[in-house]
N, C-alpha and C positions, 0 to 999 in steps of 0.2 A: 274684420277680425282684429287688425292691428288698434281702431279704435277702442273694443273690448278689453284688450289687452291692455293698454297703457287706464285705461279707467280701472279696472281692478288693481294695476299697480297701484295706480297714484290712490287710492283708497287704502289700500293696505300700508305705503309707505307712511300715510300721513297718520295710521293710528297706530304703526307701529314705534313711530320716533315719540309720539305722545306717551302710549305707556311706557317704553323702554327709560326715557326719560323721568317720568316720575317715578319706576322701581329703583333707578338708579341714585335718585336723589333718599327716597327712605332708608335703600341700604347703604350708604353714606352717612343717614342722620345716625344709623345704627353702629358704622363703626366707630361715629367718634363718642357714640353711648361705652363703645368698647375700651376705647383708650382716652376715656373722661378722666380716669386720676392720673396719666400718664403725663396728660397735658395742661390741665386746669392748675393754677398755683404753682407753675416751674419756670419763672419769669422766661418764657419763649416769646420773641415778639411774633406777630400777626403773617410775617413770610415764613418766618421758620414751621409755623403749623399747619397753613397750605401746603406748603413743599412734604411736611410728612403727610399729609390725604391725597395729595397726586400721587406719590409712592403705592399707598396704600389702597388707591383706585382699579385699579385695573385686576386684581384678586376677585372684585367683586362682580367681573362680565360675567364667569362662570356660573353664577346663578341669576343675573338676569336678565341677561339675552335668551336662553329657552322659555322661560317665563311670558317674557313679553314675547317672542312668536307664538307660544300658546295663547295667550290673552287675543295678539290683536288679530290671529288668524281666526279664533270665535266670534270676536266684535265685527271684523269685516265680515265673514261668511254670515254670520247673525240676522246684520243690517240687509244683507241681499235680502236674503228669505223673506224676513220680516217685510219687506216692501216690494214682495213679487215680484221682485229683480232676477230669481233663478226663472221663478215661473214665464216667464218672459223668452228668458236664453233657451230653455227647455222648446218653449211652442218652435222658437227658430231653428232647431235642430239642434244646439249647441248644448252638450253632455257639462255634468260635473266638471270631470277631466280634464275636458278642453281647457272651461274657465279655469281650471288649475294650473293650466301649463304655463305660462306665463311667469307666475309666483314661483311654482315649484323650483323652476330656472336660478330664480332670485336668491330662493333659499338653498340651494344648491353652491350658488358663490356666496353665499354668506357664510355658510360653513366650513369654507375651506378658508375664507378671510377670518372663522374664529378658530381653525387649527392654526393658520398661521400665526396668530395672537397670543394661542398658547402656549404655543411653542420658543416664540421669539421675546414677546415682549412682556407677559407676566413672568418670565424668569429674570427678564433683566429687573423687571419693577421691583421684584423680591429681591433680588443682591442689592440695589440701591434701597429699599426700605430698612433691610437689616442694617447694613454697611450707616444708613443716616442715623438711626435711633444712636449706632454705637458712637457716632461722631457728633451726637450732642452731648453723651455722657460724658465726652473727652475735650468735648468746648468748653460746656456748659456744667457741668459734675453738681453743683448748688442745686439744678432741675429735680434730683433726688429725693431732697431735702425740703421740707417746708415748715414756715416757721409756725410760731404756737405749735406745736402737735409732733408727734412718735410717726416716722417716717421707719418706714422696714428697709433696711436695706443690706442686705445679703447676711450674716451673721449678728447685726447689729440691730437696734431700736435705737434711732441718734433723733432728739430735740433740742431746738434753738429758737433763744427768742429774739433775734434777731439777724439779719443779713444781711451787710453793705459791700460796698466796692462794686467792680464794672461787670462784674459777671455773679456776684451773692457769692465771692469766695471765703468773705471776710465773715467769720461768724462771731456769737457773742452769745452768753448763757448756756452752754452746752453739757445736756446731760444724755450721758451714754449706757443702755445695759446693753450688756455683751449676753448672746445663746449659749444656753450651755448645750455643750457638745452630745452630751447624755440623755437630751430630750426633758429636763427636769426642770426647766423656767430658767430664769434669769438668777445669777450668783453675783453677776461680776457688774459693779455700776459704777461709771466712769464720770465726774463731774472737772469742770472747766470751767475757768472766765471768759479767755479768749482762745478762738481757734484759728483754721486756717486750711484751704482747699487747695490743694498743688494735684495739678495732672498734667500733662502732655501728649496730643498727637501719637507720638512714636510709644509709647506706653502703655501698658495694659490694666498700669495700676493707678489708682487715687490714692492718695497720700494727702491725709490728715492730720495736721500739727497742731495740739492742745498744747496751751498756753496757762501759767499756774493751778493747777486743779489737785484732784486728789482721786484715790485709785481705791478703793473699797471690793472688798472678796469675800463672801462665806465660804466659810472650811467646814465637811464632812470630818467629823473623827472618826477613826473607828470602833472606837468604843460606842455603843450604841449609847450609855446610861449618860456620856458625853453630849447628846445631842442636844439637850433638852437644854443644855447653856448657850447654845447659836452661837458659838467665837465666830469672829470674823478677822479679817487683817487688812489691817489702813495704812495705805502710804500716799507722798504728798510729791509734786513734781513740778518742776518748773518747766518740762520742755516733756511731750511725750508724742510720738508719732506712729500712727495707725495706717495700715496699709489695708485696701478694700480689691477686691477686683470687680473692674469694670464691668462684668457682665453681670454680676448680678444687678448693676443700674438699670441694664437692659429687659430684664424679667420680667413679662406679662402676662401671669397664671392663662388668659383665654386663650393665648395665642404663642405658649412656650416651645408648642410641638414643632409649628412651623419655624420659629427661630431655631431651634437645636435641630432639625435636618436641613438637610443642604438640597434636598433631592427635588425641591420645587424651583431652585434655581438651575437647571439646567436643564437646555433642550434635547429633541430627539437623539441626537449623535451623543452627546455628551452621554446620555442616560445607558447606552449600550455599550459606552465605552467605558464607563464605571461600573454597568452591571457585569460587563465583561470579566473584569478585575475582581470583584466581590466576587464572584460564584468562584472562579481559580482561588480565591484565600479562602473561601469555604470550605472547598474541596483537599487544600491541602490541610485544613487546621486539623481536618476531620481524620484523613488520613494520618497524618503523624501523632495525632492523639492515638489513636488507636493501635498504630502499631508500637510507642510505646508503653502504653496499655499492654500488651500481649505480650513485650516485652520485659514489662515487670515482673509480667505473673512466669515467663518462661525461667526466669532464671531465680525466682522463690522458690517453683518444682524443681528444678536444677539442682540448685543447692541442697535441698530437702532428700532428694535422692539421694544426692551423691552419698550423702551422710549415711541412709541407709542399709544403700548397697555396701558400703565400706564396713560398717557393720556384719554385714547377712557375711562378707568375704571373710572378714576372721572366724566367725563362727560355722563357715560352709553350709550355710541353710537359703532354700530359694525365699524370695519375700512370701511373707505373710499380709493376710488380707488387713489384718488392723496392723498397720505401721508402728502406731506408738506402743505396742506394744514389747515394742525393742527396746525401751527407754525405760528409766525408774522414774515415780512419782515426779521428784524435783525437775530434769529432764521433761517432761512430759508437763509440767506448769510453764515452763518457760516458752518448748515448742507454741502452745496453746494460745503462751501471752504475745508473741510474738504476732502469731498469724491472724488474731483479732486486730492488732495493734495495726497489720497490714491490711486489713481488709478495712477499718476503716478510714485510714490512710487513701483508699483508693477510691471509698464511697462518698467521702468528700473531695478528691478530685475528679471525678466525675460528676458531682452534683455541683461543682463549681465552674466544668467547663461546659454543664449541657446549661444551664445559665447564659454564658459567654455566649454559644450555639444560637442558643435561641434570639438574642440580642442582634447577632451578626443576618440570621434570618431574618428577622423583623425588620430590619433595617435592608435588605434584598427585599423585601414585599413592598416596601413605603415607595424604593426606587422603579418598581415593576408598576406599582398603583400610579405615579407620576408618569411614567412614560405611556398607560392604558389612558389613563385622563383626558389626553392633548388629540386623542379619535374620539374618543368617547361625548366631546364638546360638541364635535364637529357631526356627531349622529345624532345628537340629541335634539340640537337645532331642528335635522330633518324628521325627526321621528313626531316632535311637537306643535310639527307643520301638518304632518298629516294625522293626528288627533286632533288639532284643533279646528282645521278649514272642513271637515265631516261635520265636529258634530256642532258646527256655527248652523250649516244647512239641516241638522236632523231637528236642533231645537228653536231654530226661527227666531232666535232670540240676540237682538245685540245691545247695543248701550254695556252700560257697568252695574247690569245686578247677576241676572244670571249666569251671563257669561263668566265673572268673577269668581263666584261660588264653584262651576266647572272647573277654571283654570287655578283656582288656590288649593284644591281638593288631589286634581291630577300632578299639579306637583309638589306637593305634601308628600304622597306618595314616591313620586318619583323622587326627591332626597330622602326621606327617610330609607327607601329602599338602597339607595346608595352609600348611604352612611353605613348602613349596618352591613352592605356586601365590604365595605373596606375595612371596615372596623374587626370583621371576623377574618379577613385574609391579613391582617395586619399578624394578628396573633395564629395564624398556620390555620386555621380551619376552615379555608377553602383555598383553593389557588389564585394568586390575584388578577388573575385574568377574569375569571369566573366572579369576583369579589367586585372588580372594576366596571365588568358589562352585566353585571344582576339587575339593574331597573333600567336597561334597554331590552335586555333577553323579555322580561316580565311587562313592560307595556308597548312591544312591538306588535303583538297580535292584538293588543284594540286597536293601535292604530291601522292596521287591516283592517278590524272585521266593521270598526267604523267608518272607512274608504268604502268599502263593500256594501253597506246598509247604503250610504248615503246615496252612490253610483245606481242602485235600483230602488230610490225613494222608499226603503221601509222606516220604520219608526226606531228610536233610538230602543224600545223594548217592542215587542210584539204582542201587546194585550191579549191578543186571539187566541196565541199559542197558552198563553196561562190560565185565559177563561174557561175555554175549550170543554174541557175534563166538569168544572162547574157546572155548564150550559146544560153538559150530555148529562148529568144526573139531577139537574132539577128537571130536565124533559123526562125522566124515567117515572121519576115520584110522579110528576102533574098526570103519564099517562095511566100510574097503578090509581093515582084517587080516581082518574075519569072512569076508567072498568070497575072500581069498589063500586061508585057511584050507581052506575048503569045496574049492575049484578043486582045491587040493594032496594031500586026502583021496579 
């Protein structure tokens, strides 16, 4: 048996380092598809851009180590089948199972070698990915910037048709539109001879020094019948210095969510020991909101009374059911104006702390999703072991066609169902536990019932059972025509 053993290993080892290998390498070609303009034209030499993909490596086991155990556990159970390799194990007594146990073992400590991994070492990769993009911006700040062409960068559209010196600090032809704040295009356009890039290490700002240029604005009058003559206001300068902050150097629309949470850099302990802290500032925000909430509204009926009753007192009468009817017109506009004025006073601080609320939730669920993640890795390895190594044996099939089509299909599903249990616990509408194990909860039972088929040789579907119902009513008709028949003769 020891024999058996180590041959299905060394079968499964040798197809599984192949595909893993090659998923590993597409999804690498993919992310530097991701951060193509990130890195293309930022004079980075040939280390610096390896160093950011080793960073950027290890994000990507999480999709393709379950993959390639799904793959090569089809490919290898496939290739048995397919060359009456089980048929074989089967005549000498040797079950499914058996031949599983061996592997099963394997993927057992492999998954505990991929909770480790996600625990320990994609958090570290993350702090150093982020921590490095920000320490090219601060070496390198030119990397923003490229010549010929309108580079975005955080409030600005800045081009230059040239860049010298040891780092591209030194610029030349510099034309600058400034955002307008109001979402209405560009107002403000900034022209230059010569400029100039200053940053520092210790600093979170770049600092841009324009060198003779001129400073161009359009003005809104208010007069509207004003418009139609476009004033603008031009001034000219010999020295003008623009201040940017570094992170928006950092900004990469695909991948903003992960740089703006923290929650994927930190491990198990960490994660509980922040969650710990969030949910107590939740709970206190929530409470002191509310009770001064109720404290507002206590002492507006307070006062309102008091008034009143001091009232009802010089006139010795008990309250009446309509209150304002103590007051005259004038009195009775004011009360009115007031307590509208209060109430929505209060409808926008409540519509602006359940905002806040929800923010500080969401931000609790990403940290809850992160810490569900780092099991969730290490089940799904085994859950894609035991989907794959079934139905290698159900469909007899290995090589790279079928098997392929199987394993790109089951986990299609299996992230799409992922993405959207996270995506909907991110925004409160499930709990992220529930959000985090949705596509283990939903293909753990094939992976059973295909353990199950495969363990008593049925077929991946059971023809029989669907024909069945068919069979028994063409045999009904065939026997009404043979009696038409007979009766008619």
């Amino acid at each position: 048996m020891k024999i058996l053993d180590k041959y299905l290993l060394k079968t499964f080892l040798i197809t599984f380092t192949t595909v893993f290998v090659i998923l590993f390498f597409i999804f690498i070609l993919q992310t530097i598809w991701l951060f193509i303009a990130e890195l293309a034209g930022k004079d980075l030499d040939f280390g610096l851009i390896i160093k950011f993909l080793l960073f950027s490596m290890p994000r990507i086991i999480p999709l393709v180590l379950p993959l390639s155990i799904l793959l090569a556990s089809i490919m290898t159970f496939g290739n048995l089948a397919e060359n009456y390799e089980f048929a074989a194990m089967k005549s000498s007594g040797i079950s499914l199972q058996r031949a599983m146990r061996s592997l099963t073992l394997f993927i057992l400590l492999l998954s505990i070698v991929a909770f480790f991994f996600a625990n320990n070492v994609i958090p570290f990769a993350e702090y150093k990915f982020i921590n490095f993009r920000k320490s090219i911006a601060q070496l390198k700040p030119a990397m923003a910037i490229t010549e010929g062409q309108f580079s975005d960068v955080g409030y600005y559209n800045i081009k230059v048709n040239k860049k010298s010196g040891e780092n591209g600090n030194k610029l030349t032809g510099i034309t600058i539109h400034k955002k307008s704040m109001n979402g209405d295009g560009s107002k403000t356009v900034i022209k230059a001879k010569k400029g100039e890039l200053i940053s520092s290490e210790s600093s979170s700002v770049l600092q841009m020094i324009l060198n003779d240029g001129n400073y161009y604005e359009d003005i809104t009058p208010k007069k509207f019948s004003d418009r139609n003559k476009i004033p603008f206001a031009k001034s000219s300068f010999k020295k003008y210095t623009i201040n940017i902050d570094l992170s928006q150097l950092n900004e990469v629309d695909v991948d903003k969510e992960k740089v703006a949470n923290t929650n994927t850099m930190l491990t198990v302990n960490e994660l509980n020991y922040t969650l710990d802290s969030l949910n107590k500032n939740f709970k206190t925000e929530v409470a002191s909101y509310s009770e001064n909430i109720n404290l507002r509204t206590v002492i507006e009926n307070k006062t309102f009374n008091d008034i009143a009753n001091k009232e009802m007192v010089k006139k010795r009468k008990p309250l009446p059911s309509d209150i304002l009817s103590l007051y005259d017109n004038k009195k009775k506009s004011e009360i009115l104006r007031t307590a509208s004025s209060n109430l929505s006073s209060i409808g926008y601080s409540i519509d602006g702390s359940k905002i806040n609320l929800q923010a500080k939730q969401k931000n609790i669920n990403n940290h809850l999703l992160a810490f569900y993640d780092k099991f969730v890795i290490a089940f799904a390895c085994i859950m894609m072991f035991f989907i794959g190594a079934p139905l290698g044996a159900i469909i007899r099939k290995g090589g790279l066609g079928l098997p392929i089509i199987f394993a790109v299909l089951i986990f299609i599903s299996f992230h799409f169902i992922n993405t959207f249990g996270k995506r909907f616990a991110q925004e409160n509408g499930i709990s992220p536990f529930l959000g985090a194990w949705m596509s283990s909860f939903i293909l753990s039972p094939l992976a059973i019932l295909l353990t199950y088929r495969a363990t008593n040789d049925i077929g991946l579907i059971n023809m029989d059972v669907i024909l069945a119902p068919f069979q028994k009513t063409l045999q009904k008709i065939a026997q009404k025509f043979t009696t038409n028949k007979k009766t008619t003769t």
